[in-house]
C-alpha positions as CSV (number, residue, x, y, z in Angstrom):
1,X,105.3,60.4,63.9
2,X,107.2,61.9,60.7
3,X,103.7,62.0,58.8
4,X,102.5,64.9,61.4
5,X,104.2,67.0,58.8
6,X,101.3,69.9,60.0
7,X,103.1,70.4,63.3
8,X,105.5,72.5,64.7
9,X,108.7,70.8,65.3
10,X,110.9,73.5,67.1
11,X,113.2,71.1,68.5
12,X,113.9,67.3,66.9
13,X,116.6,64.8,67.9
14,X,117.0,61.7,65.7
15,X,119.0,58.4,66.3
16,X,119.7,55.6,63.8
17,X,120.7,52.7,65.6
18,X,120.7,48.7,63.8
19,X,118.2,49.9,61.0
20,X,115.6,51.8,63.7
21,X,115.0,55.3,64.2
22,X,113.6,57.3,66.9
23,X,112.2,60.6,67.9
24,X,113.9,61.2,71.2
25,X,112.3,64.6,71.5
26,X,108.6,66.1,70.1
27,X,107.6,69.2,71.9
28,X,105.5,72.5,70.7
29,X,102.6,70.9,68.6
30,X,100.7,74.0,68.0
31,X,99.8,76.4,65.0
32,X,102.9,77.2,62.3
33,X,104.0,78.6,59.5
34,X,102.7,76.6,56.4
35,X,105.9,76.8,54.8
36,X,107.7,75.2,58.0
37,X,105.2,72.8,57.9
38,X,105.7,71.7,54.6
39,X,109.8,71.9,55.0
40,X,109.3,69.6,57.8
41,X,106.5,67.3,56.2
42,X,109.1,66.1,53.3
43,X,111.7,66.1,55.5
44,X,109.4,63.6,57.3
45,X,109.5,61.5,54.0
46,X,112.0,61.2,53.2
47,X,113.6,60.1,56.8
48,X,111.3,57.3,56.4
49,X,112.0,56.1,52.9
50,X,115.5,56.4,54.6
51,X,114.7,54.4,57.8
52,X,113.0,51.7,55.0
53,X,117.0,51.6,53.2
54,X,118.7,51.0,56.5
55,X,116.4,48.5,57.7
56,X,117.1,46.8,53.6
57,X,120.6,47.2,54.6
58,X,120.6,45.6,57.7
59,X,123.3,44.3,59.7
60,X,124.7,47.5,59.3
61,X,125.0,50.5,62.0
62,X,123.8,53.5,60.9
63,X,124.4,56.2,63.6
64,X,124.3,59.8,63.0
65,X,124.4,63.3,64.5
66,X,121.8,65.9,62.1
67,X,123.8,65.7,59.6
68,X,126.8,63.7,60.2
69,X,126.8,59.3,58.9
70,X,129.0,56.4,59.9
71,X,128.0,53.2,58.8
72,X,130.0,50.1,60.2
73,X,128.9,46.5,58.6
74,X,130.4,44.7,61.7
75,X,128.5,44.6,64.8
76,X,131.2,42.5,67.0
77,X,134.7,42.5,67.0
78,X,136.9,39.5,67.7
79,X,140.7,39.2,68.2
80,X,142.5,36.1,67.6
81,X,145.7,35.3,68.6
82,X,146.7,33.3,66.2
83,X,147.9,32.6,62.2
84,X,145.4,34.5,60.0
85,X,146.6,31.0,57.1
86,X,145.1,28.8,59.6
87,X,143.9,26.3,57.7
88,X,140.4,25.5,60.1
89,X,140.6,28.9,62.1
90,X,141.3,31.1,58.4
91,X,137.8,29.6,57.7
92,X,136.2,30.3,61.2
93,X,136.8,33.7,60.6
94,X,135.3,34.0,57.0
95,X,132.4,32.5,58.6
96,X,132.0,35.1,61.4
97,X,132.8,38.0,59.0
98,X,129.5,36.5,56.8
99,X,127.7,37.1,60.3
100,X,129.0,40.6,60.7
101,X,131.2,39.5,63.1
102,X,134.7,41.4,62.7
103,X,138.0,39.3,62.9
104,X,141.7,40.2,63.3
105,X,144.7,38.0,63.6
106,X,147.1,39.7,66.0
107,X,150.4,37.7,66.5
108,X,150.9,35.6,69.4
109,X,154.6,35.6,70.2
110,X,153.9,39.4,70.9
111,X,152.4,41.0,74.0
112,X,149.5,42.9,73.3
113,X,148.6,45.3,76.2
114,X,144.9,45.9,77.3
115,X,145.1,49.4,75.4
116,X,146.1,47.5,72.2
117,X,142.9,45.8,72.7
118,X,140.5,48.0,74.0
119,X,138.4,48.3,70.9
120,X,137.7,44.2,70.5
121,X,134.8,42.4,72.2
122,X,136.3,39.2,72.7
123,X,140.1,37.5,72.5
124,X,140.6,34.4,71.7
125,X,144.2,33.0,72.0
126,X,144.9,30.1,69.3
127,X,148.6,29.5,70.0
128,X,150.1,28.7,73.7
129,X,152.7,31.0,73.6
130,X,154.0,33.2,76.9
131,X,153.3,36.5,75.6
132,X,149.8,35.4,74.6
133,X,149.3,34.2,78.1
134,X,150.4,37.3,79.6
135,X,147.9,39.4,76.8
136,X,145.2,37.3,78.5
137,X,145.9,38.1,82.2
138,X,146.5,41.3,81.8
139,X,143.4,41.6,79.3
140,X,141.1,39.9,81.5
141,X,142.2,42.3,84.4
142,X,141.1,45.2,82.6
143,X,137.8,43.4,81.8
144,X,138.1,42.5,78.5
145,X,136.5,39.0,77.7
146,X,138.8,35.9,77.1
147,X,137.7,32.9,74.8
148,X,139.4,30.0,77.0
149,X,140.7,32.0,79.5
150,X,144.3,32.5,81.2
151,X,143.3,30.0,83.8
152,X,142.0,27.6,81.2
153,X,145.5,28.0,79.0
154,X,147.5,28.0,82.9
155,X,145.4,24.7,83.5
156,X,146.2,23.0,80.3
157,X,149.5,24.3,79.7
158,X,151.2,22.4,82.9
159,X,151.1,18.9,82.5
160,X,151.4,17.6,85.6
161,X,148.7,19.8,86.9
162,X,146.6,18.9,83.9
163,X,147.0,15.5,85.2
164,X,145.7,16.1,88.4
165,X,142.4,18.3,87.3
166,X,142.2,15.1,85.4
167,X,142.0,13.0,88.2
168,X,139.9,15.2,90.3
169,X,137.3,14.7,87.8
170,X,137.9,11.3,88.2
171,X,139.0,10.4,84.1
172,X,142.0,7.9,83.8
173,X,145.8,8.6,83.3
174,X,148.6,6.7,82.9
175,X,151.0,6.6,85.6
176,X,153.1,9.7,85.7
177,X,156.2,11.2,87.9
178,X,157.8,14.2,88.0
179,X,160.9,12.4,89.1
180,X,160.7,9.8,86.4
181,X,160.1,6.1,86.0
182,X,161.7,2.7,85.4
183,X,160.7,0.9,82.3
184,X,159.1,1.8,79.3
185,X,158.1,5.4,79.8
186,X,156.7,8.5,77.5
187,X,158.9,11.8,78.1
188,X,156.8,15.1,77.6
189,X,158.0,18.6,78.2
190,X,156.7,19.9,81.6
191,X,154.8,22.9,79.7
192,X,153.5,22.8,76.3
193,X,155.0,26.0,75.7
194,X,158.3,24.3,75.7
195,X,157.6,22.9,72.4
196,X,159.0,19.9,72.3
197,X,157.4,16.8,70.9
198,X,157.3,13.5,73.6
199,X,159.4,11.0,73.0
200,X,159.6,6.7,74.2
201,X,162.5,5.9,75.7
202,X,163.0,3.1,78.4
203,X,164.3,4.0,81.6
204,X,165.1,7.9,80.6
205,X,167.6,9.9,82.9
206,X,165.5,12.8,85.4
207,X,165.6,16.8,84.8
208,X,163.5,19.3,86.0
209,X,161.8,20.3,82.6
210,X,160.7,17.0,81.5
211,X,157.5,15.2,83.1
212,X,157.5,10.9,83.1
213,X,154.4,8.8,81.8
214,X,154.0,4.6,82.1
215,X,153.8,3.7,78.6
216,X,151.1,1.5,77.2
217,X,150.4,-0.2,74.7
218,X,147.3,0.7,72.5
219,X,148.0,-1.0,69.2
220,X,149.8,2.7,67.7
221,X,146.0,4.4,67.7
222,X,145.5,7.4,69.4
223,X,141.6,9.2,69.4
224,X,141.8,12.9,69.1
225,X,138.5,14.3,70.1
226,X,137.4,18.3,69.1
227,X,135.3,19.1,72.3
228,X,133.0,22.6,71.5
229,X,130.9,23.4,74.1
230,X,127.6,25.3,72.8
231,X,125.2,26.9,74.8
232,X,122.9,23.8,74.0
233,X,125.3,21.2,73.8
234,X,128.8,20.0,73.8
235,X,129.9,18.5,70.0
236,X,132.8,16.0,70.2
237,X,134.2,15.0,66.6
238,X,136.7,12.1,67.2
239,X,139.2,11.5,65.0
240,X,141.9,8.0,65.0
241,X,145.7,9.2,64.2
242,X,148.6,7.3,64.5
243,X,150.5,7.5,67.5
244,X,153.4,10.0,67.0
245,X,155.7,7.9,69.2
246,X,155.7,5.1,66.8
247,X,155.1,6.4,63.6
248,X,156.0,9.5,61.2
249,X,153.3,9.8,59.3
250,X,149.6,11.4,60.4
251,X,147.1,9.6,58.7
252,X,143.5,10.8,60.2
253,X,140.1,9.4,60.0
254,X,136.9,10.5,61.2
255,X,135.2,8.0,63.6
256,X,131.9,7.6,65.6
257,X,131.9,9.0,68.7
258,X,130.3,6.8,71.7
259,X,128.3,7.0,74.7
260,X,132.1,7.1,76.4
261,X,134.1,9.7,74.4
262,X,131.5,12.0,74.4
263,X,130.9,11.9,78.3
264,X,134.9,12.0,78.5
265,X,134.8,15.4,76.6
266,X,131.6,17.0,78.7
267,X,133.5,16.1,81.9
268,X,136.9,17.7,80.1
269,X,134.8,20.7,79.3
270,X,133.9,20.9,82.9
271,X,137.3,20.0,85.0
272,X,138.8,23.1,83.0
273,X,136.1,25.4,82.5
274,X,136.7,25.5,78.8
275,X,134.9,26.3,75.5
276,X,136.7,24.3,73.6
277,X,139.3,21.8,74.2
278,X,141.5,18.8,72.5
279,X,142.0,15.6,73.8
280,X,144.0,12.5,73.4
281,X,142.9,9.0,74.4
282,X,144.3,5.8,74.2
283,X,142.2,2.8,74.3
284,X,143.8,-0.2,74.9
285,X,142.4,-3.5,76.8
286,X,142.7,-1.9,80.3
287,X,140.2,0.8,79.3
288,X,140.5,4.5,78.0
289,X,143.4,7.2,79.5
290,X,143.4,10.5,78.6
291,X,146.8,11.3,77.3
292,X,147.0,15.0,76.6
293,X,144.8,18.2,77.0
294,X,145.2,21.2,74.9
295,X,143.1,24.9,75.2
296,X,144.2,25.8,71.7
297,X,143.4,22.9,69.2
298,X,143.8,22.4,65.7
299,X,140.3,20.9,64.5
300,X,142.7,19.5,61.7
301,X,139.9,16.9,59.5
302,X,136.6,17.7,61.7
303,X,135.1,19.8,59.5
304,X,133.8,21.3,62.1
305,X,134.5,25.5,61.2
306,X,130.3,26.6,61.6
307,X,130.5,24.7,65.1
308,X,133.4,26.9,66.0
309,X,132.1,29.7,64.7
310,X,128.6,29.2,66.5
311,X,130.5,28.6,69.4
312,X,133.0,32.2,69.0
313,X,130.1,34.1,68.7
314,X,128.1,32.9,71.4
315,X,130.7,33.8,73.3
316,X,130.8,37.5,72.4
317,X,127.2,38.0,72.6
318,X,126.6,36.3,75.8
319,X,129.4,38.6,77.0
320,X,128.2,41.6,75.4
């Protein structure tokens, strides 16, 4: 269309948009001024020699009045709540800036109202903390897309109601009790918020804040499994640890994950409508329990930061 430099263009609108450009508006094609004609034939050069830089230049936005250009190399913008020195999610987000995917790290243990976030595509809340449950409600309620929503933090965040979305699904869990046990029992905050490590203690004294689990014993192995749920697939990276309550140390290894973990992480995916999730097993004798749920992971040894990222940015473009 530019090369009909013979034509009279008495009114032209062009748009730039993702390396394409467009006449909106071509009206009047009839007999000119030859020195119009040839103003308006280069002109018509050199916008495509222009249109052929962009489209080199590409991911970037190039939009423009007549004579007035932005250029922006990000096309989405993410905001995590969370440590920018993560030492897995630090990573994620290099890898999602390389895909022109913008990232900030806002703080968690602030509130950050909708209007604070209006110019992000997506949140994504790494650390359970109050005031980064309360930037998710209110963001979501304002329409602005949550990675692991408030009702999957709210979900995972309780434990005794974690428990029981557990059960509904029909996975195994140790005996627990609000209003404690005799014996041998684990003794976990009631909200993961609390931050408080779970303890062994045998026959432990009732309060309101703590929640009660049977102990049993699995040889001191615990099976973390990383459960990221693509829009092909759900990958589940399982990892052996030694169990906090009996040892200091937390020596990792990677191990194969079977026909069982990975149905136990689908199912997870599903009872708490979650895009990613960790998960504790035990496997003793008497079969596999899950232990503990968590919307906000570490992915600590999984090596598993292009999974996450593939994962983050389906998210903001199935959204989008």
């Amino acid at each position: 269309s530019f090369l009909m430099g013979w034509a009279n263009y008495n009114f032209l609108r062009y748009r730039f948009k993702s390396g394409s450009c467009q006449i909106i508006s071509l009206i009047d094609l009839g007999e000119s001024d030859r020195g119009l004609d040839r103003k308006m034939f280069f002109i018509g050069i050199i916008l495509i020699l222009w249109n052929l830089a962009v489209g080199m230049l590409k991911p970037y936005i190039i939009r423009t009045s007549f004579l007035f250009f932005v250029s922006n190399k990000y096309v989405m913008e993410l905001g995590i709540l969370g440590p920018e020195d993560h030492d897995v999610f630090g990573q994620v987000a290099d890898v999602l800036e390389d895909r022109d995917v913008s990232v900030d790290f806002l703080s968690p243990e602030t509130y950050h109202s909708p209007d604070d976030l209006e110019a992000y595509d997506g949140i994504f809340l790494k650390k359970s903390r109050k005031p980064g449950f309360q930037t998710l409600r209110d963001a979501e309620r304002e329409g602005i897309p949550t990675f692991n929503g408030f009702r999957t933090h709210m979900k995972t965040n309780h434990n005794p109601g974690s428990y029981w979305h557990l059960e509904q699904e029909g996975l195994e869990v140790p005996e627990g009790s609000s209003e404690g046990l005799e014996g041998d029992t684990v003794v976990k905050p009631r909200t993961e918020t609390m931050r408080e490590e779970p303890w062994r203690e045998y026959g432990p004294k009732t309060d309101i804040n703590h929640f009660y689990q049977r102990f049993i014993e699995n040889g001191g192995i615990d099976y973390k499994l990383y459960v990221t749920d693509l829009p092909d697939k759900t990958t589940v990276r399982a990892i052996s640890a030694d169990s906090k309550l009996l040892y200091d140390q937390d020596d990792r290894t990677p191990v194969e994950t079977d026909a069982e973990i990975q149905e136990i992480g689908e199912r997870c995916i599903k009872a708490f409508d979650a895009r990613i999730l960790g998960i504790d097993l035990i496997r003793p004798d008497s079969g596999t329990y899950v232990v503990d749920i968590n919307a906000a992971p570490s992915y600590r040894g999984t090596d598993d930061e292009a999974v996450l990222a593939d994962s983050l940015e389906a998210f903001l473009y199935d959204e989008f």
